[in-house]
N, C-alpha and C positions, 0 to 999 in steps of 0.2 A: 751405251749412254749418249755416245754423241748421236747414231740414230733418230734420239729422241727430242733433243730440240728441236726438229722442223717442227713436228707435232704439239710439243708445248705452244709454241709459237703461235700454231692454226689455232690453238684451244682457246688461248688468249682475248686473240681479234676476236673471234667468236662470238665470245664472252662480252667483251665489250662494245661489239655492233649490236647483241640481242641487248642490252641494257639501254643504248644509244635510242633503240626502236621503241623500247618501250617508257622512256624519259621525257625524252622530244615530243610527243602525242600529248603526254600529261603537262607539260610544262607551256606547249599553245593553248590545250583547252583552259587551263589555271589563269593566264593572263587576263584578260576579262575580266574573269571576278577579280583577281588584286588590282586590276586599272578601276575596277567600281567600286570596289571599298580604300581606293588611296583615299587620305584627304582632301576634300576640294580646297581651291581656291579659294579663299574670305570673298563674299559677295555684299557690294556695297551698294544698296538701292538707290536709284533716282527716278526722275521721270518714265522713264523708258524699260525699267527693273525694277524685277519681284524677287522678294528675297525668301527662302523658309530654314530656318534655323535650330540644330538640334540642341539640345542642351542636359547635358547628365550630370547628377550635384549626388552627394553622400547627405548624409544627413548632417552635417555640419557646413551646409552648400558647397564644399568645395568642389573644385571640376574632375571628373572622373575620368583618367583617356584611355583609348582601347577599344571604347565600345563602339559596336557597329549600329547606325539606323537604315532604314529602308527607309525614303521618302517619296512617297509616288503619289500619284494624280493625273487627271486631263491630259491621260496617255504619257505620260512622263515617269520613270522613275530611275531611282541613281541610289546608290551604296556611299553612307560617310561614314568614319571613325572619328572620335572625339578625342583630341591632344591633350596634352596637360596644359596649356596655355589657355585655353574654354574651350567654347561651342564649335560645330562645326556648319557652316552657311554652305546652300547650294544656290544659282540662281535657276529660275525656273522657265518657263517657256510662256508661260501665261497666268492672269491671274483666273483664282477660282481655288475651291477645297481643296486639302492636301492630308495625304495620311503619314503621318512617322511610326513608323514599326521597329521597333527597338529587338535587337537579335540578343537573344537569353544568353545565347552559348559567349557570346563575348563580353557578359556581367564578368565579373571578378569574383570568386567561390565565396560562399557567407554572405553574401547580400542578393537582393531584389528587389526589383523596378516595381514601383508604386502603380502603373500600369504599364499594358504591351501597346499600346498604340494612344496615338491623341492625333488629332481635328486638327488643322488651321486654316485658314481663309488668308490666300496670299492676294496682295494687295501692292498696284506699282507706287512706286516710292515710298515702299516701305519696306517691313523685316518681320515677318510671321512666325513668331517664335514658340517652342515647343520643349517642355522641361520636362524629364523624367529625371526623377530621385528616388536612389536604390539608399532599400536600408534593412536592418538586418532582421527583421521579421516579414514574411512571407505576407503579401494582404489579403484580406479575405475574397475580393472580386477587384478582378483589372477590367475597367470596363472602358472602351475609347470614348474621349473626353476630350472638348475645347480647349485650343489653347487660346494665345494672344497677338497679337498683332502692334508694330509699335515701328514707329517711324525714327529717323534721330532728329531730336528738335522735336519733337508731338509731344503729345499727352498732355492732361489739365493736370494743373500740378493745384498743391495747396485741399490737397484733398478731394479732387473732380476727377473722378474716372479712373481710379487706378487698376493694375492687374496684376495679378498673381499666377504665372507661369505654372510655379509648381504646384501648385492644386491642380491644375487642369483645365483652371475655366479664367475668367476674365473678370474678377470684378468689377469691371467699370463696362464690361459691355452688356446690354441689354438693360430691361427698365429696371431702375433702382440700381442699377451700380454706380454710379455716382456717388461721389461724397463720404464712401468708405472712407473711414479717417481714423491711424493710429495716434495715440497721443500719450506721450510721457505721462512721468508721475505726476509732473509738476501742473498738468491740467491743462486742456486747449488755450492756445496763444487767442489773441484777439484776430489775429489773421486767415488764423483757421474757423474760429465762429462766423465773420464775415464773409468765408470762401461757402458754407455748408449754407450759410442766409441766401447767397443767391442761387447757389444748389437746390434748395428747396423751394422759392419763388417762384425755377425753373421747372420745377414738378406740379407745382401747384397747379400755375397756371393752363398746362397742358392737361393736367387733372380735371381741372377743372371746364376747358373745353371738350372733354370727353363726357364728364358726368353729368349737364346741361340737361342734355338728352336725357336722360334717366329724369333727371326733375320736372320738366316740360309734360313727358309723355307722364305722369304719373299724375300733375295738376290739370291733365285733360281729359283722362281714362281714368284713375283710380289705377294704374294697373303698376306694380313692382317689374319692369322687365328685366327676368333675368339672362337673356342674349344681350345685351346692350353690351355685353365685354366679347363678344364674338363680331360687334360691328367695327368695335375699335379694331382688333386683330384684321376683317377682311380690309380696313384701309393699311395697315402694314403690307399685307400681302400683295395687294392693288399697285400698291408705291413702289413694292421689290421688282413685281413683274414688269409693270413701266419701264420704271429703270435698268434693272438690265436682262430683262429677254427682248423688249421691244426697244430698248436703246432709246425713250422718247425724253426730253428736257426734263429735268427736273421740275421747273414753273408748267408744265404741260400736263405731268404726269397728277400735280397736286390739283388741277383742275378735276381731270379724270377721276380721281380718288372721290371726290365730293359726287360727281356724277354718277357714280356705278354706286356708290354707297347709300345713295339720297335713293336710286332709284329700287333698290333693295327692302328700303322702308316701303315704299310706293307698294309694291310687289306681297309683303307683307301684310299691309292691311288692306288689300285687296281681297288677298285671298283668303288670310285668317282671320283677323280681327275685325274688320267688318263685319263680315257674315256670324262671327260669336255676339258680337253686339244685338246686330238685330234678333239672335237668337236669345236674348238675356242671358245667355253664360254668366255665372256668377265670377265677381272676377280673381276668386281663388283658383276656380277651376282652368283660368285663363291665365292665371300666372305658374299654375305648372305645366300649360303648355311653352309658356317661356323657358320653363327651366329644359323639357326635350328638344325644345328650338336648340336654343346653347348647345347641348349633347350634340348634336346633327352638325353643327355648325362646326364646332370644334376639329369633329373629326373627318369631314369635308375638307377642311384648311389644311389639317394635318398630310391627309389625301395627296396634295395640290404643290404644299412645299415641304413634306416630310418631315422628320422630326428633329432633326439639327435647326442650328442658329443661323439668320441670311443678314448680312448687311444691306441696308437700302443703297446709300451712297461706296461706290466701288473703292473712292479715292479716301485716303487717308485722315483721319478729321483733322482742323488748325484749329491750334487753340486763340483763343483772342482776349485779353484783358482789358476790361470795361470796370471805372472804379475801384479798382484793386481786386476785382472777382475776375478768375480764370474761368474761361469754359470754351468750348468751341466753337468756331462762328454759325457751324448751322445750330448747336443751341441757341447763342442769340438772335438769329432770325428765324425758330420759330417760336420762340417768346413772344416777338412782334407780330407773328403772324397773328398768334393766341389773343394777343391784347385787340388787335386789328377786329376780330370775328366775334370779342366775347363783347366788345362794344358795339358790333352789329348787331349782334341780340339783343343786346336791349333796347337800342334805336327802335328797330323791329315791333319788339312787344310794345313800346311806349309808345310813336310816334303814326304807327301807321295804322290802318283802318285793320288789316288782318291782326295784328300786333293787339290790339285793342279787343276783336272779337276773341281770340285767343286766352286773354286774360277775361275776359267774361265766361266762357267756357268754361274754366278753373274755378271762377268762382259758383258759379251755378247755372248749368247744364240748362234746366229747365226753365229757368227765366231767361238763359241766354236764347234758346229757340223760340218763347215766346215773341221775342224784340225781330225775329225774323233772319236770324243768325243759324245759318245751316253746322249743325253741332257735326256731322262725321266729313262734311267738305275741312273744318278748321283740325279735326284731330289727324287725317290724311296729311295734313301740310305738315301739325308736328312731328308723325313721324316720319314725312321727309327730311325737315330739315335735322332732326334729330343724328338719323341715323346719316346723313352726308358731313355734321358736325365733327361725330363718332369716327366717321371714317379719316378723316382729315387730321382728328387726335392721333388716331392710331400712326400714321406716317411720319407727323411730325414727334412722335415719341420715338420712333425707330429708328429715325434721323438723329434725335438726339439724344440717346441714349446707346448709340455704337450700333444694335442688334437687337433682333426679335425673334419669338418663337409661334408653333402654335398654339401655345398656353398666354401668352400676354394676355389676354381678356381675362381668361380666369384669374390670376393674379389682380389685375384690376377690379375684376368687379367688387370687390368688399372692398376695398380703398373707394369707389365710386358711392357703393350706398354710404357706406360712412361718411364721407362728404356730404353728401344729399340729406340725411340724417342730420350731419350736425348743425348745417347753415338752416335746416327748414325744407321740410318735404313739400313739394311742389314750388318753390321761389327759385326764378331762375339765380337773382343774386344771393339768393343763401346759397347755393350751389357752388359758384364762384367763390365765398368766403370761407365756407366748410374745406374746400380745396386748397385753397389759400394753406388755411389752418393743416390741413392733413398732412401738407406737400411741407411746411417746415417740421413738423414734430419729426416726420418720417428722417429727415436729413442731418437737423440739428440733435437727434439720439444717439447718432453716428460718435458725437465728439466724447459722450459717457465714458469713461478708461473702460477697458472689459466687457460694455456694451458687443455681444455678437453680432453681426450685422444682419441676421435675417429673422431679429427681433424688432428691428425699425419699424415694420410695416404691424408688428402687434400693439406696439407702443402711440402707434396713432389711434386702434380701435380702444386703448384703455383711455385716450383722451376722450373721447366720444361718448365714453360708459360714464365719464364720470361728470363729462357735460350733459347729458341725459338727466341723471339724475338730480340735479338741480334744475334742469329747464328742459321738458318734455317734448315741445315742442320745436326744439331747434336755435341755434342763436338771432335767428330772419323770421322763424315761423311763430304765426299766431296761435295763441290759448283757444280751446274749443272746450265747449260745455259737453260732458256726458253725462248718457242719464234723463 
């Protein structure tokens, strides 16, 4: 027996160097991953810092801790877990898109994430925030989805721009999210009808230097075009690339926008619409070449900036209060921009010699050429200026509306005829006023209790239908004889 203790002894160590060997291996490799799934540090955005932030709620929002995200991007990614105390912030390396990837296995059993992944566009001095909310039925499709972006001290309050994390997307960024507005039993305050009043003036207006173009080329041609909402989007696009592939000024870039835009028109009835003219193309036949233009157009843009949302402006919007209405200063300047250009139009039409053949054009074609008025030199120019107008809407909606896609045209374009429709087809100020109109009903339906918000844009074509049919010709346009 005593023999046998040395032996015990050797079996022992053994034992315990072969477990040491095989512990130690696993417990370096292990490292890593728990230093990438500890918690980060709270990251607090400034100048200099980009924040993306995870966020996991129950169905009764509360914070749900435990669960692990993936957050990766622009060669970047890191492992957080979410505390009981909230969100968890990582700070980032650069701004640009980011993806949060929610890891199943660390849900909590009987629930599930509304989706596996969501979008954010991190942004210096700010906080790029990303909400998943598990709940206890399985959904039908987790598909990656927008989140939000939010600065501390940002956002138009009073009903301007707000967002919704947990859905996935932003209300208030891109066109028409603006002016979402929840409102008690008790009915919108007065402060909120006056916040959605200049909400809407702010769409109008921009509305309305978009849809010009559409009235113009229609009082010169005859012709419905339906691209004109694929001009607005290439000025979106024109202003993103500017701004940040080529890094050029903002004031530089809106030049350029007008330039590449205008000369697109040029390009256009060059090679199309002229040559159908002289051909007499009838101009049905030439308005569903409009409508393949659009098609082409769309999915060329789509091409070029894919199918996610781009911000124009990289840096974080400021809001600004003017008269007790909150909005952001680049909405406010490009209001002015819009006031600035749509009174150049009409300077234009009224006061100058083109301005003047122009509206003779409109009125009749053939007594305008008799007078010695070259009728496709004047219709060339409108669709210069048209489509460099269009381009310039396009930017400055994307500017101030947060974000854009490559569907903003389509979304526009029946908000455009409607306009154009209600002011009077072919007037460039029915244009202007039809927008006006389109651009509050859209904003002010927002304040309706139970109002859905992506009835707004229906609730302007029911205005439309019902100004129609008392006055057929538009609230600017003239009665014509048929028959």
């Amino acid at each position: 027996m005593t023999a046998d203790r040395p032996n015990l002894a050797t079996a022992a160590r053994r034992l315990l160097a072969t477990l040491a060997a095989v512990a130690i291996p696993a417990v370096i490799a292990a490292a890593p991953a728990m230093a990438a799934a500890a918690p980060a540090a709270e990251c607090t955005p400034d100048d200099s810092t980009a924040c993306v932030v995870a966020i996991v709620l129950d169905e009764e929002s509360n914070p749900v801790p435990d669960v692990g995200v993936t957050i990766s991007g622009a060669g970047f990614e890191q492992d957080v877990i979410t505390t009981q105390e909230g969100p968890a912030s990582v700070e980032v390396p650069q701004v640009g898109s980011y993806t949060l990837t929610i890891d199943e296995a660390t849900v909590p059993d009987g629930l599930f994430p509304d989706a596996t992944e969501r979008q954010v566009t991190a942004q210096t001095g700010s906080s790029a925030r990303a909400a998943f909310r598990l709940g206890t039925t399985p959904p039908e499709s987790a598909e990656p989805t927008e989140g939000t972006t939010t600065a501390p001290g940002d956002g138009e309050t009073g009903g301007a721009e707000p967002t919704d994390a947990a859905s996935g997307g932003a209300a208030g960024e891109g066109l028409g999210g603006a002016g979402t507005t929840t409102t008690g039993g008790g009915g919108p305050s007065f402060e909120q009808i006056w916040q959605q009043f200049g909400s809407g003036i702010r769409f109008g207006l921009l509305l309305a230097l978009a849809s010009v173009g559409i009235s113009l080329i229609y009082g010169t041609t005859g012709l419905s075009s339906f691209s004109h909402g694929e001009q607005v989007t290439l000025g979106a696009m024109f202003g993103f690339i500017g701004v940040n592939w080529l890094n050029l000024p903002v004031w530089l870039t809106v030049i350029l926008v007008i330039v590449a835009c205008g000369a697109t028109g040029w390009v256009q009835d060059a090679a199309i619409w002229a040559p159908l003219r002289r051909r007499g193309t009838p101009v049905t036949q030439m308005m569903i070449v409009t409508i393949g233009l659009s098609l082409a157009l769309q999915y060329t843009i789509q091409m070029v900036i894919g199918g996610r949302s781009h911000r124009v402006l990289p840096q974080n919007p400021r809001p600004l209060e003017i008269a007790g209405i909150t909005l952001s200063t680049a909405s406010w300047l490009s209001m002015i921009v819009a006031v600035v250009v749509i009174a150049f139009i009409g300077w234009f039409l009224t006061r100058t010699r083109v301005g003047r053949a122009t509206r003779a054009v409109s009125d009749n074609t053939a007594l305008a050429s008799a007078t010695g008025i070259n009728p496709d030199r004047i219709i060339r120019i409108v669709w210069v200026m048209s489509t460099g107008f269009a381009g310039l809407a396009g930017m400055l909606l994307a500017i101030s509306f947060g974000s854009f896609n490559w569907s903003l045209g389509m979304l526009l374009l029946l908000l455009m005829f409607a306009a154009v429709t209600l002011g009077g087809l072919g007037t460039a100020y029915g244009a202007l006023l039809g927008s006006l109109v389109i651009g509050l009903v859209v904003e002010m339906s927002t304040l309706i209790p139970g109002m859905p918000s992506d009835l707004r844009y229906a609730s302007a074509l029911v205005i439309l239908i019902l100004v129609l049919l008392f006055r057929p010709q538009g609230l600017l346009g003239r009665a014509e004889r048929i028959g």
